[in-house]
N, C-alpha and C positions, 0 to 999 in steps of 0.2 A: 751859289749854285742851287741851295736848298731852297731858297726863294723862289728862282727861278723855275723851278718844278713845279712848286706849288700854286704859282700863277696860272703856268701851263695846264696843270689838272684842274683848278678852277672853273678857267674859262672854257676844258672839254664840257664839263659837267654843265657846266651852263647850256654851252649849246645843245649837248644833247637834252634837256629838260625843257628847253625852248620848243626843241623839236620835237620834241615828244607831245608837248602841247597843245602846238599847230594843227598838229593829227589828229588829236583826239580831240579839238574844236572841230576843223574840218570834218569828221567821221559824225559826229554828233550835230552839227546842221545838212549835211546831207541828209543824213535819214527822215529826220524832221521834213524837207523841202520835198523828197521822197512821198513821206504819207500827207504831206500837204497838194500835191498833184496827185497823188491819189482819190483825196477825197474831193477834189476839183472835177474828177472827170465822171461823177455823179449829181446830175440833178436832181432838183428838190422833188422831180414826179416821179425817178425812179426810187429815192429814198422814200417817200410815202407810201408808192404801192408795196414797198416789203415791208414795211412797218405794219400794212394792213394786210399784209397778208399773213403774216405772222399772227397777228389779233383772229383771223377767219379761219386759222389752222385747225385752232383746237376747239374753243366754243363757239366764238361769234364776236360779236362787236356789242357789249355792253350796255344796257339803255336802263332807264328809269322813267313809269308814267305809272297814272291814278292809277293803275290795275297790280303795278308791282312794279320790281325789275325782275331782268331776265337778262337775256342773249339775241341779238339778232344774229341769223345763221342763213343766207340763201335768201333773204327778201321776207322770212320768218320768225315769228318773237315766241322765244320758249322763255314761258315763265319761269323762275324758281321754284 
């Protein structure tokens, strides 16, 4: 009889550990597939222009020539 118990709670444990599994795969590739369609319903023009806008926020857009660097800011190069 004591056998037979022990089988019985075995193979709950099992199954619940199975199922516990399942879940926490399932939960862990949705989110994934989640921020994978997220980052699908951005193109590469709208990714760039916040990229560049973020650069024109605060100084400008970074350059390097004979005279120095500086910032371009507005179509304008502020030297250092």
């Amino acid at each position: 009889m004591a056998r037979f118990k022990t089988r019985i709670m075995f193979k709950l444990v099992k199954e619940l550990s199975d199922q516990f599994k399942k879940s926490l795969k399932d939960e862990l590739l949705g989110k994934a597939d989640k921020k994978h369609k997220d980052a699908k319903k951005k193109n590469y023009r709208q990714v760039s222009q916040e990229f560049a806008k973020s650069f024109t926020k605060n100084k400008g857009v970074r350059f390097y020539d004979k005279k120095g660097s500086g910032y371009i800011k507005g179509g304008k190069k502020k030297y250092d």
